[in-house]
C-alpha positions as a printed NumPy array, in Angstrom:
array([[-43.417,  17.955, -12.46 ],
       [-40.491,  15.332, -12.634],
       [-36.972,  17.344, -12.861],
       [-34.94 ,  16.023, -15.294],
       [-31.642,  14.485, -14.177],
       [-28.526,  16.612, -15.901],
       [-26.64 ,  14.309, -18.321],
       [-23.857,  12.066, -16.702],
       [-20.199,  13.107, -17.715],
       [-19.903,  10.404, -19.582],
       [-22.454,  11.156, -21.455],
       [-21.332,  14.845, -21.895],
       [-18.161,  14.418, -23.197],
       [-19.377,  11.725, -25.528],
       [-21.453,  14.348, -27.383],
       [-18.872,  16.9  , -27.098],
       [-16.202,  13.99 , -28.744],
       [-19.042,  13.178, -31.621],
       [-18.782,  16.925, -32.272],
       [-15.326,  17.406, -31.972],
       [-15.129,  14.84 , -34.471],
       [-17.612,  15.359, -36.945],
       [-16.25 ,  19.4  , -37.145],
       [-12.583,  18.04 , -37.214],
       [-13.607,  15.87 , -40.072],
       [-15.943,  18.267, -41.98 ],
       [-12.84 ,  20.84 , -41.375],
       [-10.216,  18.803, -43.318],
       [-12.886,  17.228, -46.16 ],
       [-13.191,  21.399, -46.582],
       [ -9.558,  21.78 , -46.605],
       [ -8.785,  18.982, -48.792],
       [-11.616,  19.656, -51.619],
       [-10.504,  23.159, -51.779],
       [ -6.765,  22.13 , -51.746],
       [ -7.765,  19.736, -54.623],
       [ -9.605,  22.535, -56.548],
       [ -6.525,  24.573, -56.523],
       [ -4.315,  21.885, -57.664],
       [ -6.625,  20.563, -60.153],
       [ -6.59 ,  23.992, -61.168],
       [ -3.113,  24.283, -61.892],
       [ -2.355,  21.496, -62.969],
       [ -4.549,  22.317, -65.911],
       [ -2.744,  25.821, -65.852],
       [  0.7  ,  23.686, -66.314],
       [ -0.892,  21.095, -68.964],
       [ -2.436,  24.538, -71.027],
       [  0.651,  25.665, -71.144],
       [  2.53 ,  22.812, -71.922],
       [  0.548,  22.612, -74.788],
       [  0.785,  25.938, -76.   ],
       [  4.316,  26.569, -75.987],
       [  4.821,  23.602, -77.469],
       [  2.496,  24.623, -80.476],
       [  4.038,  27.638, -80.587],
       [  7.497,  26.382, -80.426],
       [  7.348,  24.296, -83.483],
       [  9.044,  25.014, -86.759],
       [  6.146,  23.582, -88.651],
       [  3.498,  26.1  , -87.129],
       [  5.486,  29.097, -88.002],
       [  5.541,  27.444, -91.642],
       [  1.709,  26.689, -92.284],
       [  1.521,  30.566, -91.101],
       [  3.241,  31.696, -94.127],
       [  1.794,  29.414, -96.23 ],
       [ -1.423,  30.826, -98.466],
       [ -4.073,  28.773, -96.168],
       [ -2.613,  28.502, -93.047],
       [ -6.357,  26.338, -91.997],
       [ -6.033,  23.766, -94.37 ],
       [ -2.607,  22.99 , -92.446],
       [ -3.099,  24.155, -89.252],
       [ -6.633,  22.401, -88.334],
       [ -5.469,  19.039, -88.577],
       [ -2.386,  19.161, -86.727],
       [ -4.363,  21.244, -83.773],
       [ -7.358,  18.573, -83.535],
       [ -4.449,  16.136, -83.247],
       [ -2.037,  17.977, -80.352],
       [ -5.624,  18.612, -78.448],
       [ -6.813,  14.829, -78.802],
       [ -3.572,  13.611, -77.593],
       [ -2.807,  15.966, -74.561],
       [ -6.301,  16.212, -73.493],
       [ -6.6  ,  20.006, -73.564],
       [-10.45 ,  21.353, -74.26 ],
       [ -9.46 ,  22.892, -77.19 ],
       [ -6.208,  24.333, -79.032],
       [ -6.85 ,  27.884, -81.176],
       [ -4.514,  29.292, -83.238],
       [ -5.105,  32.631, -84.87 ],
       [ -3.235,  35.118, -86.57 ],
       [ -2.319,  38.544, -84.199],
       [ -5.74 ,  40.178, -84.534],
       [ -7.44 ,  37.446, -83.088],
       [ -8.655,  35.615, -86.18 ],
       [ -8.92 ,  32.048, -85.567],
       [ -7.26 ,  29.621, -88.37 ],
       [ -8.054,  26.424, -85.884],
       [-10.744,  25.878, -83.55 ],
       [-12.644,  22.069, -82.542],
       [-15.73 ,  23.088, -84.23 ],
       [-14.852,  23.95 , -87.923],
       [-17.915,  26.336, -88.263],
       [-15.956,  29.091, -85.929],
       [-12.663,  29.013, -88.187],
       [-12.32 ,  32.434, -89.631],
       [-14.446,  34.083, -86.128],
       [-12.982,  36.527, -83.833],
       [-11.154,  34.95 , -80.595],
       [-13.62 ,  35.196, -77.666],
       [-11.077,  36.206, -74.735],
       [ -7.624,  38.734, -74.223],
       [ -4.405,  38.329, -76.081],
       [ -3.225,  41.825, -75.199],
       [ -0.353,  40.459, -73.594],
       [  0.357,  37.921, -75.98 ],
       [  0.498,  40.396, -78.876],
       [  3.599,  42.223, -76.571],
       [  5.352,  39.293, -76.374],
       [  4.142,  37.587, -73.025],
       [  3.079,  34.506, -72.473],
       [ -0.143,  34.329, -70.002],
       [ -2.976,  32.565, -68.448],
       [ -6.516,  33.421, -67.29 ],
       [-10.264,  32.11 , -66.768],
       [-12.762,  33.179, -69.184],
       [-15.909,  32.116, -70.677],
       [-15.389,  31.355, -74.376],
       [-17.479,  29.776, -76.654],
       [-17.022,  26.377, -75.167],
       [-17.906,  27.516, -71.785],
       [-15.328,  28.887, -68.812],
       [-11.714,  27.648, -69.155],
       [ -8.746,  27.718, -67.958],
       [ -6.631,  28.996, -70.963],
       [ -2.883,  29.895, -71.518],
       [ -2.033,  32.385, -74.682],
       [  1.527,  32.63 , -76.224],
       [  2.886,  34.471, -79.48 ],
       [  4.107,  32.283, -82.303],
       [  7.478,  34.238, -83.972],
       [  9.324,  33.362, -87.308],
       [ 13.034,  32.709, -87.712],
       [ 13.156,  36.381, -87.717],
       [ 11.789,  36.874, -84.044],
       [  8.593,  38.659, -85.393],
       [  5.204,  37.818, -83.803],
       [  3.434,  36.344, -86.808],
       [  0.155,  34.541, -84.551],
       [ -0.854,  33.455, -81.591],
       [ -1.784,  30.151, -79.767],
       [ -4.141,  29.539, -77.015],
       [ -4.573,  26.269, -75.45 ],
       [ -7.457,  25.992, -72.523],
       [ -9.008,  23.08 , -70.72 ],
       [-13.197,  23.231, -69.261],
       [-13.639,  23.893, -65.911],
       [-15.932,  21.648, -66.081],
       [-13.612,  18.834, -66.924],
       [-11.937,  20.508, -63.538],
       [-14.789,  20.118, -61.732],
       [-15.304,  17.148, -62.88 ],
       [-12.092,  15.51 , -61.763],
       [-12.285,  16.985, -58.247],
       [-16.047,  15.538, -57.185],
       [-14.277,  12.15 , -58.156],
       [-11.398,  12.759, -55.726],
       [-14.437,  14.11 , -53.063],
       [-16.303,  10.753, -53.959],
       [-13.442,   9.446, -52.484],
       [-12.758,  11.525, -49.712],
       [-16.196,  11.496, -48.374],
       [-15.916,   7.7  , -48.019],
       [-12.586,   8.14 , -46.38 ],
       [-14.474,  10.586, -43.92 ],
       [-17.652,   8.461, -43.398],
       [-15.068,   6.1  , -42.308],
       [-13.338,   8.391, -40.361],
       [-16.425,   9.994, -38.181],
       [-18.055,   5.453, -37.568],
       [-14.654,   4.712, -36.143],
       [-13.908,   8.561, -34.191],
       [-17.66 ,   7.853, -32.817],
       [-17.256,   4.081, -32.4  ],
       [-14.099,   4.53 , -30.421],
       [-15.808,   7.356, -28.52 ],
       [-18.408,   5.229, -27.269],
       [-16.382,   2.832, -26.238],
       [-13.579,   5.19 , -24.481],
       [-16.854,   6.807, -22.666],
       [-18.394,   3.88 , -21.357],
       [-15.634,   3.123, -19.558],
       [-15.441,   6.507, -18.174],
       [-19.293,   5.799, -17.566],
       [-18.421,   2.586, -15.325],
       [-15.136,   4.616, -13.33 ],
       [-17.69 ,   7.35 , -12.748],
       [-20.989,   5.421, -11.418],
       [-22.841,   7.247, -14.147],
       [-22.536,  10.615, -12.381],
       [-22.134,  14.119, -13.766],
       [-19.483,  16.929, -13.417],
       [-21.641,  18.2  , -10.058],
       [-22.13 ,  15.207,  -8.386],
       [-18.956,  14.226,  -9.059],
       [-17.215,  17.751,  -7.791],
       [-19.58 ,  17.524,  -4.696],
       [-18.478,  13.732,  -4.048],
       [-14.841,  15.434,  -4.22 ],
       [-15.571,  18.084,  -1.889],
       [-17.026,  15.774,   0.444],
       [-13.951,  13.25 ,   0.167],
       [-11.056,  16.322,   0.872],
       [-14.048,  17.376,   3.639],
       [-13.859,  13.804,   5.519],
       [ -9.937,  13.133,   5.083],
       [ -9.048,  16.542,   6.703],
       [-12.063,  15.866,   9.45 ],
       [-10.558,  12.008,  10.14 ],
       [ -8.419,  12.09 ,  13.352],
       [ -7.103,   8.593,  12.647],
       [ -3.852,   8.444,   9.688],
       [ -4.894,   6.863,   6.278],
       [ -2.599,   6.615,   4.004],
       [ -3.409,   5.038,   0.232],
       [ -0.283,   3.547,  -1.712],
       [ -0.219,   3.094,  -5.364],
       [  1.08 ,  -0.274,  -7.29 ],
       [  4.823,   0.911,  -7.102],
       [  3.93 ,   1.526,  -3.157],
       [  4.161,   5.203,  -3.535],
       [  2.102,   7.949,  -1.707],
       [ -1.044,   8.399,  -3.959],
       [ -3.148,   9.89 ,  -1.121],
       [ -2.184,  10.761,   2.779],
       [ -4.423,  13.103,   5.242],
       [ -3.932,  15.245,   7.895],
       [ -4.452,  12.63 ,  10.494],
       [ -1.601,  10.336,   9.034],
       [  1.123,  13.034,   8.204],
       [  0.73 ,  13.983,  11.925],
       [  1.455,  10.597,  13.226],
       [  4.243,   9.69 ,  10.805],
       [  6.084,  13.23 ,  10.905],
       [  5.578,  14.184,   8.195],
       [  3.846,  17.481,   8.666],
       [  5.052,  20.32 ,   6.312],
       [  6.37 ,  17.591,   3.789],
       [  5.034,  17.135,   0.399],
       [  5.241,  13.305,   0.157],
       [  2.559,  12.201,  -2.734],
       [  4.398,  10.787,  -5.237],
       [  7.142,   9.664,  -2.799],
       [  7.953,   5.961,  -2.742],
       [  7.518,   4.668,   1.091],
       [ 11.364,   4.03 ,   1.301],
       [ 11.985,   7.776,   0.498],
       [  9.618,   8.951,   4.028],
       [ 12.922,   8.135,   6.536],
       [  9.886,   6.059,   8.592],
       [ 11.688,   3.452,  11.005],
       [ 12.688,   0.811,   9.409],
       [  9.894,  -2.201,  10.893],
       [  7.138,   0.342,   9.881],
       [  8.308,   1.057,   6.403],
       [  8.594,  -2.93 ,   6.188],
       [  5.019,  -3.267,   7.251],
       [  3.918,  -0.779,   4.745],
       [  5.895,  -2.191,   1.838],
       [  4.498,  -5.914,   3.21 ],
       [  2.756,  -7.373,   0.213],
       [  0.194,  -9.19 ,   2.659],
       [ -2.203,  -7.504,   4.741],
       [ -0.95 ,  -6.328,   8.278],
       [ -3.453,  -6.167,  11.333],
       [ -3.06 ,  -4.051,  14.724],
       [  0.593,  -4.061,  14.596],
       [  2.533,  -1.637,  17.412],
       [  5.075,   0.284,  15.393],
       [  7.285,   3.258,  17.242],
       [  7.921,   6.466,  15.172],
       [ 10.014,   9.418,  16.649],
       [  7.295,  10.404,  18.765],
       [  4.611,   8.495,  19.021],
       [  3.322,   4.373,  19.063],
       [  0.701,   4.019,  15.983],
       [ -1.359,   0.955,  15.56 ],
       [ -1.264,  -0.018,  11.624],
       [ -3.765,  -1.9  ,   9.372],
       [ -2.809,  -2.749,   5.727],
       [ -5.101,  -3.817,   3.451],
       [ -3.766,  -4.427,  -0.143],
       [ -6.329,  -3.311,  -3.304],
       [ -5.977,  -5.139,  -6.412],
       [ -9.418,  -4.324,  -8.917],
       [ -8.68 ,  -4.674, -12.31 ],
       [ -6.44 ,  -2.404, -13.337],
       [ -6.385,  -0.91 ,  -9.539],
       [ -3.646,  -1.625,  -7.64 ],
       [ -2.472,  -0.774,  -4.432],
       [ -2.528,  -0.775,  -0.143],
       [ -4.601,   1.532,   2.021],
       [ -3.379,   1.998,   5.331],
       [ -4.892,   3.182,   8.284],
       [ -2.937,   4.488,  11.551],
       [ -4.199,   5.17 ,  15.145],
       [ -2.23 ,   6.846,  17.964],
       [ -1.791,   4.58 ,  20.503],
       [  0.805,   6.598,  22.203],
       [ -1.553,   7.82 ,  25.523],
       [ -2.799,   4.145,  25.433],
       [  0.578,   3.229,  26.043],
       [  1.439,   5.525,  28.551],
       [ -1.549,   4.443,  30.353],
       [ -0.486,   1.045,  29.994],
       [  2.515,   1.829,  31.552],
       [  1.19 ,   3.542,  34.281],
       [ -1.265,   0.645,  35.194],
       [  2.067,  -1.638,  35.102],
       [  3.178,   0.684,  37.678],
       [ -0.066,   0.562,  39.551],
       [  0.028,  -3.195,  39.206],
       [  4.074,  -3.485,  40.599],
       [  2.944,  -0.912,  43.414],
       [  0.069,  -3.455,  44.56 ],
       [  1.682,  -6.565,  44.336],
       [  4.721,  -4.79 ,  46.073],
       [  1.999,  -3.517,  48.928],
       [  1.11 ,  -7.039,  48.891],
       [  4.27 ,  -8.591,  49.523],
       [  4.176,  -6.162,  52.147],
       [  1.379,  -6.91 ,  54.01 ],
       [  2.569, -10.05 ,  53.91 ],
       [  6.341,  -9.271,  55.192],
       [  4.625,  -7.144,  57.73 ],
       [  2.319, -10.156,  59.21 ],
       [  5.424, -12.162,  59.416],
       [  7.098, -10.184,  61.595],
       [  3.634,  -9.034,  63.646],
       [  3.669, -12.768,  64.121],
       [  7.117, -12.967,  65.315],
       [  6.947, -10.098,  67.527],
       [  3.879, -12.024,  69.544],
       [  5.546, -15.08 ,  69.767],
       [  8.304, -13.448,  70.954],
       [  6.209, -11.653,  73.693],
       [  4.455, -14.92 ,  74.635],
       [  7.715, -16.878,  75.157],
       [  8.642, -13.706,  77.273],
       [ 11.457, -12.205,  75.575],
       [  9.867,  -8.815,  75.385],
       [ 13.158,  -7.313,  75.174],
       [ 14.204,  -9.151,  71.9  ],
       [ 10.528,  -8.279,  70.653],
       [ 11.368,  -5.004,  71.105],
       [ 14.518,  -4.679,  69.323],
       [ 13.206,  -6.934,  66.441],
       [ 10.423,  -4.487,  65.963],
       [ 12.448,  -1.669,  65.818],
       [ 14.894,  -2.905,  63.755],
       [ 12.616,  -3.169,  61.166],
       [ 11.018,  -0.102,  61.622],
       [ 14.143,   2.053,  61.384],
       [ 15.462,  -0.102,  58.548],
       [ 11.851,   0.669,  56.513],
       [ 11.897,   4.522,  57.813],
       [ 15.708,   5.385,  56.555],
       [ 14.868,   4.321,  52.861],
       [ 11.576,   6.426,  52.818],
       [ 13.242,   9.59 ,  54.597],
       [ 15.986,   8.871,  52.103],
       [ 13.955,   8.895,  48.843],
       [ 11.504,  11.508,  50.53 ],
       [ 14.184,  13.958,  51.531],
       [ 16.22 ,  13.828,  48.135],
       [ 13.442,  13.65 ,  45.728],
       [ 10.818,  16.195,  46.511],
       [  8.557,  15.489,  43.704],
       [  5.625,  12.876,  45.261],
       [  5.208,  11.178,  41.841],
       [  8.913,   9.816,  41.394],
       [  9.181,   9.347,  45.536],
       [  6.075,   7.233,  45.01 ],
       [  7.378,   5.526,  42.188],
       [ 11.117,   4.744,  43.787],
       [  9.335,   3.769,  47.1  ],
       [  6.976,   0.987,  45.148],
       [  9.517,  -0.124,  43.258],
       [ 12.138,  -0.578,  46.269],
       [  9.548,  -2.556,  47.815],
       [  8.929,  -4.982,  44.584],
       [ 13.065,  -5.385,  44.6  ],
       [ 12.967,  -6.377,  48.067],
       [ 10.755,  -9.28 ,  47.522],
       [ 12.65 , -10.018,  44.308],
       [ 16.119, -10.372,  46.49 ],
       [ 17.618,  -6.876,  44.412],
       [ 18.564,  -4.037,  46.814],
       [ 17.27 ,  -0.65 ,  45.334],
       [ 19.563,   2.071,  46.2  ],
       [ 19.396,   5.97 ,  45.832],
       [ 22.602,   7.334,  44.919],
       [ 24.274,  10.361,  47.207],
       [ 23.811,  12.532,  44.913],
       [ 20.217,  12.354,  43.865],
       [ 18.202,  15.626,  44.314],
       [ 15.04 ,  17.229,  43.328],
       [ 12.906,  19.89 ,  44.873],
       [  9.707,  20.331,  44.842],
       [  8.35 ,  22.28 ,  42.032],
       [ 10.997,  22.374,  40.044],
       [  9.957,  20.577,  37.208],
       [  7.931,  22.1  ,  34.801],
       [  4.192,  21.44 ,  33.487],
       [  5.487,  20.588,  30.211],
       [  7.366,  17.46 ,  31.798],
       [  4.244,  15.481,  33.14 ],
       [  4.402,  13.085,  35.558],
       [  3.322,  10.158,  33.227],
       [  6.194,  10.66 ,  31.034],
       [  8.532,  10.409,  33.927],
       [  6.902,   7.194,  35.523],
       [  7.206,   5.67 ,  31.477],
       [ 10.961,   6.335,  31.603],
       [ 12.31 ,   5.902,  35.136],
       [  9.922,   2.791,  35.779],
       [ 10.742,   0.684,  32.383],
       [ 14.491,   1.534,  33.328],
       [ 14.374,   0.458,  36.692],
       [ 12.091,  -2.843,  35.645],
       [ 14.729,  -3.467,  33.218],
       [ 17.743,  -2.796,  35.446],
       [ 15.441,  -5.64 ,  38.387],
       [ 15.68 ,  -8.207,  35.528],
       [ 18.958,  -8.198,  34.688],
       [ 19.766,  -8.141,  38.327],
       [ 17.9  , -10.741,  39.756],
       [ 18.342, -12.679,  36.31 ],
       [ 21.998, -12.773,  36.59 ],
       [ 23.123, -15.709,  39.541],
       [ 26.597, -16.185,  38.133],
       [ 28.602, -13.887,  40.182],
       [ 29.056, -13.781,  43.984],
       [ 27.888,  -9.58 ,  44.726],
       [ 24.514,  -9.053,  45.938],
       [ 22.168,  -8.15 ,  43.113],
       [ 21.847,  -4.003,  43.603],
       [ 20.248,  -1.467,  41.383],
       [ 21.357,   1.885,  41.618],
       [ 19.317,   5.067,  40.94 ],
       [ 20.061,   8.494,  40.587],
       [ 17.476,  11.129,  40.209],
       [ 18.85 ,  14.58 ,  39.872],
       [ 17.536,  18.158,  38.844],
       [ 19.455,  21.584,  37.965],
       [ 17.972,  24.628,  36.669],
       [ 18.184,  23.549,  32.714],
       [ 17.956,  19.224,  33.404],
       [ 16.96 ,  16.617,  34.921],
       [ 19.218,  13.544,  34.719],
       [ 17.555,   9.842,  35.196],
       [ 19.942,   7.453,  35.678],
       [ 19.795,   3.973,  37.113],
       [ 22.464,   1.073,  37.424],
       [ 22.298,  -2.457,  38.014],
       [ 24.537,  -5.306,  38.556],
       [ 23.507,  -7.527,  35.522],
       [ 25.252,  -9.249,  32.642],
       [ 25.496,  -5.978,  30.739],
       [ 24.811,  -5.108,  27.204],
       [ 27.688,  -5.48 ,  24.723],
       [ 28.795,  -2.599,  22.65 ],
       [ 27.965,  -4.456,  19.523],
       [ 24.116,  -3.854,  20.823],
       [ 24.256,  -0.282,  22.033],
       [ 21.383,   0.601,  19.249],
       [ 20.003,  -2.605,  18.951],
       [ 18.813,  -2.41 ,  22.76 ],
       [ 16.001,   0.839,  21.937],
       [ 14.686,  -1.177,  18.809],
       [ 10.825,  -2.416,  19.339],
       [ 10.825,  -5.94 ,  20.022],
       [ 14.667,  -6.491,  21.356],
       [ 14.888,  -8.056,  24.775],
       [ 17.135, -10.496,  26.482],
       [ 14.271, -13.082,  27.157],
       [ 12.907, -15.386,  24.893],
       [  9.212, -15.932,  24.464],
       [  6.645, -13.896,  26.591],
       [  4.13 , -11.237,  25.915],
       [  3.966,  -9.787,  22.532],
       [  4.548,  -6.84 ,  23.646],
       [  7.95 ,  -7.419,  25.523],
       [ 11.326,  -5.07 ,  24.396],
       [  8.509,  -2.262,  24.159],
       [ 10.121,  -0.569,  27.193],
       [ 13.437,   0.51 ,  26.316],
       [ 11.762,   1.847,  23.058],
       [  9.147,   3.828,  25.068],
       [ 11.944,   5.584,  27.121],
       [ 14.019,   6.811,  23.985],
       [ 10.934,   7.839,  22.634],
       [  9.557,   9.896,  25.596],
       [ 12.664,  11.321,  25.742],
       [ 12.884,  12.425,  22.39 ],
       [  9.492,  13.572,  22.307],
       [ 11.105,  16.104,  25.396],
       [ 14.364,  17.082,  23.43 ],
       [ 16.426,  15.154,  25.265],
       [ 18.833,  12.157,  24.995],
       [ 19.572,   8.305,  26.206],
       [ 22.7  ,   7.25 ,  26.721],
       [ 23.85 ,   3.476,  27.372],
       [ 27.296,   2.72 ,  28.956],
       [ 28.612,  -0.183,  31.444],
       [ 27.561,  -0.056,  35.364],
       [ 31.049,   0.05 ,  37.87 ],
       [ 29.588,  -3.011,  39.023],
       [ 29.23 ,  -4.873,  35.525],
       [ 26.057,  -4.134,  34.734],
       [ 24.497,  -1.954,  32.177],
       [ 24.462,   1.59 ,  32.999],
       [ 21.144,   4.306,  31.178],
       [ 21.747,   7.918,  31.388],
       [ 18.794,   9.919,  30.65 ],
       [ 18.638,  13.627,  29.996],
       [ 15.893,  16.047,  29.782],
       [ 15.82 ,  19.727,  29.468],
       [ 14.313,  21.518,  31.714],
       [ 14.185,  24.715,  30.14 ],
       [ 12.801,  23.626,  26.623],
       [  9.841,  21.568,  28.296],
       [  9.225,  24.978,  30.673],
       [  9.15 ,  27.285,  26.987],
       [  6.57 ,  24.25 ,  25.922],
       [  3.838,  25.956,  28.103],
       [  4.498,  29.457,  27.868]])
């Protein structure tokens, strides 16, 4: 046996809506026919007595009383008050209740059918009674002489029939008004519920509340950012992934424009970009993302999703095989220093000057030896030794003398676990590849190109700081300098000015700081600082 499918939501609320209004409009035709009833009703109340006052008001009545056949008088002028005023009927009767007028003659001279109690005591009143003409609405009111005595009685009444009457014209009316009323609240029903038919694929209130389920289940589960803008390029949606990579974490930014997230401003540029953006590098405080744009525009759908990855360990890496790279071609232009010499050391030997061969040699040996007992005997930790010794090596063969400051100390196991050795080799080496350029870039003055390094660790910080004899930066650029994409070379990788950014960043990342002043020897001077004691309370 086939189950059947429940009924879309669409579909759902259009039955509800058909309801809704068919009761809404049964509700008010109820209200307004017996709203109409009532006022038909009084209004015949007012008319009645209208009429009868003004009977009972005139000098003329009171007259034809007192005359010896009030009837002969009376009827007439009654027939003619009823025909024009359009009352049922108009009786007038002396106080007993014995009629002198009445439409149909042959009940002159009868007994009123109905209560004039209160008339008789003075009072003027209305009521619904059956009569002899059927139920009415009727008013009765005492007719008085010049002297103030009660001397008859008038009662004017209208059908409630003719009430009736009236009031199914009126709800003639008013059900064709409502007819109206439920074709176009059921015509514009339909139509408002297809389209909810088409936005909702046809599916009903569980589908669609599993379909949400699943949707918060996969954003939350997503390790890369995604990020979905509206047409005003404000946060409609953002996950886990991407408030993580943006900082953002602990924020509530939906319904914040992108301007209002204090992103960097080449990433909030790239988000606000009205054309699509692909695999484009962006820094944040902490981390290198990778962003994708892709603008939306369906209908009335408007928009930009945006995905982010964290490229921030890829970058590292990168920087690391750089390193590797520099340390290979530097062993390289060693081997190749080395077999120069070798060479010159056996020709010296074969043209007999042992004793110059000697000396040569060991000139060069003790020359290599006091730079690696200098860098291994002030800096303890192998990673930066290894690092300083490669890159002294690649600024031989670039013509720059590498120097390590006096002052430069760090023992071994000092620095902390939450300081890895990557993140040093990101800062110090992009520094010190920096400081090489400028040095060996600049030929304009006469001093030897030089780059000087100082590595040195307390108990609460280790300072990085490394000198060169280059052009300089100008003050005017002190900031500019750490922005992604600023370098003083034209052209090149896409990727070039990534470096300086990088070291700022890793620093940050640590707690500490980057400072940028002018090198004694006319260069540019970078100062960095890390705690020691915050990245040691990272681990514990």
């Amino acid at each position: 046996m086939r189950l059947s499918r429940p009924r879309s939501l669409a579909g759902q609320l259009f039955a509800m809506q058909v309801v809704v209004v068919a009761a809404v409009v049964a509700g008010c035709a109820l209200f307004t026919y017996l709203n109409d009833w009532r006022q038909a009703e009084t209004a015949a109340r007012y008319r009645a007595t209208a009429t009868a006052r003004a009977i009972a008001d005139s000098p003329s009545v009171a007259e034809a009383i007192g005359s010896p056949d009030p009837s002969a008088l009376l009827q007439p002028y009654a027939e003619r008050v009823r025909r024009d005023t359009g009352v049922t009927f108009v009786t007038i009767m002396d106080p007993s209740g014995i009629r002198w007028t009445h439409p149909e003659p042959d009940r002159i001279g009868l007994r009123f059918v109905g209560h004039i109690g209160p008339a008789r005591r003075g009072e003027t009143f209305h009521e619904t009674y059956t009569g002899t003409l059927g139920p009415s609405v009727r008013v009765v009111t005492p007719v008085r002489d010049g002297g103030g005595r009660i001397v008859g009685l008038v009662s004017a009444g209208i059908a409630v029939e003719r009430i009736t009457d009236e009031v199914e014209r009126q709800m003639a009316v008013l059900l064709a008004v409502a007819s109206g009323a439920v074709l176009l609240g059921g015509l514009g029903t339909y139509v408002i519920n297809a389209r909810l038919r088409r936005h909702t694929h046809g599916m009903n209130a569980a589908e669609l509340s599993r379909m949400h389920a699943y949707h918060q289940a996969t954003l939350h589960a997503v390790r890369e950012g995604l990020v979905m803008l509206d047409g005003q390029r404000r946060v409609a949606l953002i996950n886990d992934g991407a408030r993580e990579l943006l900082g953002l974490a602990g924020r509530e930014v939906v319904g914040l424009g992108v301007a209002e997230l204090g992103l960097p401003a080449p990433l909030t540029g790239a988000l606000l970009a009205s054309e699509p953006r692909v695999d484009e590098v962006h820094l944040t405080g902490e981390r290198v993302i990778v962003v994708n744009t892709s603008p939306v525009s369906a209908r009335d759908l408007r928009g930009t999703v945006v995905t982010l990855r964290d490229h921030t360990e890829l970058q590292a890496l990168a920087g690391e095989l750089d390193s590797v790279r520099g340390f290979a071609e530097a062993l390289r232009s060693q081997a190749h220093e080395a077999a120069n010499r070798l060479h010159t050391v056996v020709s010296l030997i074969e043209l007999g000057r042992e004793r110059e061969a000697v000396e040569f040699a060991t000139a060069e040996l003790e020359l290599a030896q006091a730079l690696t007992d200098q860098v291994v005997a002030a800096v303890a930790e192998p990673v930066l030794a290894a690092l300083l010794l490669g890159k002294a090596a690649q600024a031989n063969e670039r013509g720059v003398e590498l120097v390590l400051t006096r002052d430069s100390s760090v023992d071994d196991g000092l620095l902390p676990p939450g300081l890895p050795a990557r993140d040093l080799v990101t800062v110090l080496g992009n520094l010190i590849d920096n400081a090489l350029d400028a040095a060996s870039g600049d030929t304009t003055g006469d001093a030897a190109a030089r780059v000087a390094v100082t590595v040195r660790a307390s108990e609460h910080e280790l300072l990085l700081r490394v000198a060169d004899t280059g052009p300089g930066i100008g003050p005017e650029q002190a900031e500019e300098v750490f922005r992604r994409g600023w370098s003083t070379k034209s052209g090149g990788p896409a990727n070039r000015g990534l470096g300086l950014a990088l070291v700022r960043q890793t620093a940050r990342r640590h707690g500490g700081t980057v400072e940028l002043a002018g090198a004694p020897g006319g260069g540019a001077e970078f100062t960095v600082r890390l705690p020691l004691r915050a990245a040691a309370g990272a681990t514990a």
